[in-house]
N, C-alpha and C positions, 0 to 999 in steps of 0.2 A: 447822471455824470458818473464817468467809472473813478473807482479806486486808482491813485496815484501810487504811482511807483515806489515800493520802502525800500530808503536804502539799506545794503550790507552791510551795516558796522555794525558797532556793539550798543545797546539801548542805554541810554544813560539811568534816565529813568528808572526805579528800582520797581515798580507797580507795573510801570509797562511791559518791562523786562519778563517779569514773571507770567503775567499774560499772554504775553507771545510764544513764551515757552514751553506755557502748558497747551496751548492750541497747537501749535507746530510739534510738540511732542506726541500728541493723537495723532495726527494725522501721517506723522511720520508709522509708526504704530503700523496704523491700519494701513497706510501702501507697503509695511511688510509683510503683515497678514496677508495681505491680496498676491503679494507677491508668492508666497508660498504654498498656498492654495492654487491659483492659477495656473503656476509651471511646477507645480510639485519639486521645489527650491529649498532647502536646507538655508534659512536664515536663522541667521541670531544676530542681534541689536542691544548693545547697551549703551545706556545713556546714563550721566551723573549730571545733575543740576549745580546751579552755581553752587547751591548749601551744601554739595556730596552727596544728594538723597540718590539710591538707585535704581534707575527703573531699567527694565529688560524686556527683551522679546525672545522667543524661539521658538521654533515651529513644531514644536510639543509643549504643554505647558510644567511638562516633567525638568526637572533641576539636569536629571543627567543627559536631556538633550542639549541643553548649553551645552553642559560640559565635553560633550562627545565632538560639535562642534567645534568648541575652543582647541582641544585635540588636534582635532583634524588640520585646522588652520595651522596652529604650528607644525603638527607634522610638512605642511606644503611648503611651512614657511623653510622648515630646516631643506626640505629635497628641493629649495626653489637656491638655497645658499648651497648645498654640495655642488651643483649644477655650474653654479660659476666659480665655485674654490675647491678643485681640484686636494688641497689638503685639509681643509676641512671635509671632504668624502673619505679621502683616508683615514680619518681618525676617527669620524661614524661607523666605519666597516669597521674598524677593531674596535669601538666598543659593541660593536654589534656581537663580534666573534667572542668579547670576553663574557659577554652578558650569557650568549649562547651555553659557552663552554661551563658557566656558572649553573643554570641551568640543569644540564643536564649531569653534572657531577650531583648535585643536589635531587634529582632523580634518581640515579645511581643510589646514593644514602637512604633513600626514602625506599626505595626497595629491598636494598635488602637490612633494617631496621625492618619493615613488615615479614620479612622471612625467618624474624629473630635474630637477627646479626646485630653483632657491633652497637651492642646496649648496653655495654660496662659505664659508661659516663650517663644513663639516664636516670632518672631520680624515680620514686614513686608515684608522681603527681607525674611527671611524662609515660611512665610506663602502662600507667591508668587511661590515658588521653589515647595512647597507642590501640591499648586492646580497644578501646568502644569505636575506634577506625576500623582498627579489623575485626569486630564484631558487623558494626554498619557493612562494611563491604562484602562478609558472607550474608547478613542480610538481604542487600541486594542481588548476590550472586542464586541466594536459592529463591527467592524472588520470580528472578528471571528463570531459574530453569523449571520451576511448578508452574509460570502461566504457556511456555516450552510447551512440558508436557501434556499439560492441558489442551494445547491447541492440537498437538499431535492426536492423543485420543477421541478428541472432535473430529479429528479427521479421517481416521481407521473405523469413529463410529458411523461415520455418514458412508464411508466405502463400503464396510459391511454391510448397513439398509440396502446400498445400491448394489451388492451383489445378492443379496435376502430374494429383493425384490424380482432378480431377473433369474435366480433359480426358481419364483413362483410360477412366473411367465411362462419358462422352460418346460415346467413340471405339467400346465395348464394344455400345452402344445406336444408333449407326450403322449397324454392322457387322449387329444383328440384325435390324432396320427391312427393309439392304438384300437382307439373303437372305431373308427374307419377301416380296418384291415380286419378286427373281428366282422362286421359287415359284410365287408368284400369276400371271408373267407366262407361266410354262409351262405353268400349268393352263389358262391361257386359249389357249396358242395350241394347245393340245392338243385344244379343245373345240372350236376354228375349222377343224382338220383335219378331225374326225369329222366334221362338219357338212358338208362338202365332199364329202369320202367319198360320205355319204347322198345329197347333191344328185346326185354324177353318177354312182351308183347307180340313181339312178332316171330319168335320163335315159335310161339306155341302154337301148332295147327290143327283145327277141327276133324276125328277121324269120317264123321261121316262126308263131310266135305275132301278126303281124301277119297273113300271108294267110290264118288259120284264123279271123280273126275276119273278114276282105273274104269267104270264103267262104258264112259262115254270114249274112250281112249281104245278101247278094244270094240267097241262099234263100231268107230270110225275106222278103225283098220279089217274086220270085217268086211266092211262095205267096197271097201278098195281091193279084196279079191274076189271078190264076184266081178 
Protein backbone atom coordinates (compact mmCIF):
# COMPACT_ATOMS: atom_id res chain seq x y z
CA UNK A 1 0.00 0.00 0.00
CA UNK A 2 1.55 3.43 -1.05
CA UNK A 3 2.30 6.20 1.23
CA UNK A 4 -0.66 8.62 2.00
CA UNK A 5 -0.64 12.03 1.11
CA UNK A 6 1.05 14.65 3.92
CA UNK A 7 -0.47 17.46 4.19
CA UNK A 8 1.18 21.20 3.83
CA UNK A 9 0.99 22.65 7.13
CA UNK A 10 3.13 23.03 9.86
CA UNK A 11 4.04 19.72 11.89
CA UNK A 12 2.74 20.17 15.25
CA UNK A 13 4.85 17.66 16.57
CA UNK A 14 8.15 18.79 17.79
CA UNK A 15 10.18 15.16 16.93
CA UNK A 16 8.31 14.87 13.81
CA UNK A 17 8.97 18.37 12.90
CA UNK A 18 12.57 17.91 13.04
CA UNK A 19 12.60 14.82 11.22
CA UNK A 20 10.98 15.83 8.27
CA UNK A 21 13.25 18.59 8.23
CA UNK A 22 16.29 17.00 8.35
CA UNK A 23 15.14 14.57 5.47
CA UNK A 24 13.76 17.21 3.22
CA UNK A 25 16.62 19.45 3.95
CA UNK A 26 18.99 16.58 2.15
CA UNK A 27 17.15 16.13 -0.32
CA UNK A 28 16.58 19.57 -1.00
CA UNK A 29 20.44 19.79 -0.85
CA UNK A 30 21.21 17.25 -3.15
CA UNK A 31 18.45 18.49 -6.12
CA UNK A 32 20.69 21.55 -5.77
CA UNK A 33 23.76 19.94 -6.30
CA UNK A 34 22.24 18.02 -9.12
CA UNK A 35 20.93 20.92 -10.32
CA UNK A 36 24.29 22.61 -10.64
CA UNK A 37 26.28 19.98 -11.90
CA UNK A 38 23.92 19.04 -14.58
CA UNK A 39 23.09 22.65 -16.19
CA UNK A 40 26.35 24.05 -14.96
CA UNK A 41 23.60 26.55 -12.81
CA UNK A 42 25.01 29.04 -10.28
CA UNK A 43 23.01 28.02 -7.21
CA UNK A 44 23.01 29.07 -3.76
CA UNK A 45 20.58 27.80 -1.00
CA UNK A 46 20.20 28.94 2.49
CA UNK A 47 18.16 27.39 4.81
CA UNK A 48 17.83 28.43 8.82
CA UNK A 49 16.05 25.84 10.97
CA UNK A 50 13.26 26.59 13.27
CA UNK A 51 16.33 26.91 16.25
CA UNK A 52 18.36 29.52 13.68
CA UNK A 53 20.95 26.86 13.00
CA UNK A 54 22.38 27.67 9.29
CA UNK A 55 22.74 25.52 6.74
CA UNK A 56 23.93 26.47 2.99
CA UNK A 57 24.48 25.40 -0.45
CA UNK A 58 26.68 26.86 -3.33
CA UNK A 59 27.95 25.65 -6.17
CA UNK A 60 31.57 26.03 -4.91
CA UNK A 61 32.14 25.05 -1.47
CA UNK A 62 34.36 28.29 -1.27
CA UNK A 63 32.40 31.21 1.17
CA UNK A 64 33.11 33.71 -1.73
CA UNK A 65 31.02 31.83 -4.03
CA UNK A 66 27.99 32.54 -1.86
CA UNK A 67 28.81 35.69 -1.63
CA UNK A 68 29.52 36.47 -5.31
CA UNK A 69 26.09 35.05 -5.84
CA UNK A 70 24.25 37.03 -3.21
CA UNK A 71 25.92 40.04 -5.22
CA UNK A 72 24.69 39.18 -8.15
CA UNK A 73 21.15 38.63 -7.11
CA UNK A 74 21.04 41.93 -5.75
CA UNK A 75 22.72 43.41 -8.36
CA UNK A 76 19.41 41.95 -10.64
CA UNK A 77 17.45 42.78 -8.00
CA UNK A 78 18.49 46.56 -8.12
CA UNK A 79 18.49 46.68 -12.41
CA UNK A 80 15.16 44.57 -12.18
CA UNK A 81 13.75 47.91 -9.76
CA UNK A 82 15.47 50.78 -12.19
CA UNK A 83 13.66 48.97 -14.96
CA UNK A 84 10.26 49.72 -13.51
CA UNK A 85 11.29 53.15 -11.58
CA UNK A 86 12.43 55.44 -13.84
CA UNK A 87 13.76 57.51 -10.67
CA UNK A 88 15.23 55.37 -8.87
CA UNK A 89 17.49 54.70 -12.38
CA UNK A 90 18.16 58.19 -12.02
CA UNK A 91 19.51 58.32 -8.82
CA UNK A 92 21.74 54.96 -9.46
CA UNK A 93 23.25 56.72 -12.55
CA UNK A 94 24.43 59.64 -10.30
CA UNK A 95 25.61 57.62 -7.62
CA UNK A 96 27.30 55.87 -10.25
CA UNK A 97 28.75 59.13 -11.78
CA UNK A 98 29.68 60.25 -8.07
CA UNK A 99 31.43 57.00 -7.22
CA UNK A 100 33.01 57.15 -10.73
CA UNK A 101 34.25 60.76 -10.38
CA UNK A 102 35.47 59.71 -6.66
CA UNK A 103 37.46 57.28 -8.18
CA UNK A 104 39.27 58.69 -10.37
CA UNK A 105 40.15 61.97 -8.41
CA UNK A 106 41.56 59.44 -5.85
CA UNK A 107 43.74 58.01 -8.91
CA UNK A 108 44.65 61.28 -9.64
CA UNK A 109 46.21 61.77 -5.77
CA UNK A 110 47.54 58.35 -5.95
CA UNK A 111 49.79 59.32 -8.83
CA UNK A 112 50.99 61.97 -8.32
CA UNK A 113 51.75 61.10 -4.38
CA UNK A 114 53.97 58.29 -6.23
CA UNK A 115 55.73 61.15 -8.45
CA UNK A 116 56.41 62.83 -4.96
CA UNK A 117 53.65 65.40 -5.03
CA UNK A 118 51.65 66.85 -2.62
CA UNK A 119 53.12 64.77 0.61
CA UNK A 120 53.25 67.77 2.99
CA UNK A 121 50.26 66.26 5.08
CA UNK A 122 51.89 62.68 5.16
CA UNK A 123 53.53 61.45 8.29
CA UNK A 124 56.58 58.99 8.54
CA UNK A 125 54.68 55.81 8.83
CA UNK A 126 52.67 56.88 5.33
CA UNK A 127 55.68 58.00 3.84
CA UNK A 128 57.41 54.57 4.74
CA UNK A 129 54.26 52.65 3.34
CA UNK A 130 54.66 54.83 0.13
CA UNK A 131 58.34 54.01 -0.62
CA UNK A 132 58.02 49.93 -0.30
CA UNK A 133 54.96 50.77 -3.06
CA UNK A 134 57.28 52.20 -5.02
CA UNK A 135 60.05 50.10 -4.23
CA UNK A 136 57.44 46.97 -4.96
CA UNK A 137 56.45 48.51 -8.23
CA UNK A 138 60.07 49.10 -9.67
CA UNK A 139 60.46 45.76 -8.47
CA UNK A 140 58.08 44.45 -10.60
CA UNK A 141 58.84 46.90 -13.38
CA UNK A 142 62.55 45.44 -13.73
CA UNK A 143 61.21 42.19 -13.18
CA UNK A 144 59.44 42.53 -16.18
CA UNK A 145 61.95 44.16 -18.34
CA UNK A 146 64.97 41.37 -17.47
CA UNK A 147 62.61 38.37 -18.39
CA UNK A 148 62.05 41.15 -21.69
CA UNK A 149 65.23 40.90 -22.27
CA UNK A 150 65.82 37.68 -21.66
CA UNK A 151 63.36 36.40 -24.01
CA UNK A 152 64.78 38.94 -26.72
CA UNK A 153 68.30 37.40 -26.36
CA UNK A 154 66.69 33.86 -26.82
CA UNK A 155 65.58 35.02 -29.61
CA UNK A 156 68.68 36.84 -31.49
CA UNK A 157 70.33 33.70 -30.05
CA UNK A 158 68.40 31.16 -31.82
CA UNK A 159 68.55 33.65 -35.16
CA UNK A 160 72.05 33.63 -35.09
CA UNK A 161 72.42 29.47 -34.76
CA UNK A 162 69.98 29.74 -37.78
CA UNK A 163 72.02 32.07 -39.70
CA UNK A 164 75.44 30.15 -38.19
CA UNK A 165 73.91 27.26 -39.61
CA UNK A 166 73.07 28.34 -43.22
CA UNK A 167 76.41 30.18 -43.70
CA UNK A 168 77.74 26.39 -42.97
CA UNK A 169 75.52 25.13 -45.76
CA UNK A 170 76.42 28.07 -47.94
CA UNK A 171 80.13 27.68 -47.32
CA UNK A 172 79.66 23.52 -47.95
CA UNK A 173 78.06 24.49 -51.61
CA UNK A 174 80.96 26.84 -52.47
CA UNK A 175 83.35 24.54 -51.71
CA UNK A 176 81.57 21.92 -54.09
CA UNK A 177 80.75 24.49 -57.00
CA UNK A 178 84.47 25.35 -56.65
CA UNK A 179 86.01 21.84 -57.12
CA UNK A 180 83.71 21.19 -59.77
CA UNK A 181 85.11 24.07 -62.01
CA UNK A 182 88.78 23.15 -60.94
CA UNK A 183 87.73 19.69 -62.58
CA UNK A 184 86.10 21.07 -65.55
CA UNK A 185 89.07 23.56 -65.99
CA UNK A 186 91.53 20.38 -66.02
CA UNK A 187 89.58 18.61 -68.44
CA UNK A 188 89.58 21.34 -70.66
CA UNK A 189 93.07 22.22 -70.44
CA UNK A 190 93.87 18.59 -70.88
CA UNK A 191 91.75 18.55 -74.24
CA UNK A 192 93.67 21.87 -75.39
CA UNK A 193 96.98 19.72 -74.87
CA UNK A 194 95.92 16.77 -76.92
CA UNK A 195 94.88 19.02 -79.53
CA UNK A 196 98.28 20.45 -79.75
CA UNK A 197 99.95 17.29 -79.54
CA UNK A 198 97.89 16.30 -82.88
CA UNK A 199 98.47 19.65 -84.55
CA UNK A 200 102.29 19.30 -84.34
CA UNK A 201 102.08 15.69 -85.05
CA UNK A 202 101.14 16.33 -88.05
CA UNK A 203 103.06 18.95 -88.98
CA UNK A 204 106.04 17.30 -88.73
CA UNK A 205 106.90 15.38 -92.09
CA UNK A 206 109.38 12.48 -92.83
CA UNK A 207 112.21 13.81 -95.18
CA UNK A 208 112.70 10.50 -96.80
CA UNK A 209 109.16 10.20 -97.37
CA UNK A 210 109.38 13.57 -99.03
CA UNK A 211 111.87 12.70 -101.86
CA UNK A 212 110.14 9.26 -102.38
CA UNK A 213 107.21 11.15 -103.33
CA UNK A 214 109.65 14.13 -105.66
CA UNK A 215 110.92 10.97 -107.08
CA UNK A 216 107.90 9.10 -108.16
CA UNK A 217 106.38 12.68 -109.27
CA UNK A 218 109.14 13.25 -111.85
CA UNK A 219 108.70 9.75 -113.18
CA UNK A 220 105.43 10.05 -113.67
CA UNK A 221 105.89 13.27 -115.57
CA UNK A 222 108.63 11.52 -117.59
CA UNK A 223 106.46 9.03 -118.72
CA UNK A 224 104.00 11.38 -120.12
CA UNK A 225 106.46 12.89 -122.47
CA UNK A 226 107.60 10.05 -124.24
Amino acid sequence: MGRGKIAIKRIDNTTNRQVTFSKRRGGLMKKARELSILCDADVGLIVFSCTGRLYDFASSSFFVSMKSIIERYQEEGEEHCRLLNPVSEAKFWQREVITLRQQGQNLHENNRQLLGEELSNFTARDLQLLQNQVEMSLHSIRTKKDQLLAEEILELNQKGSLVQKENIELRKKFNITHQRNIELQNKLNSGESMSSKQASRNSKVDPGESSGRIDLELSLKGDGDE
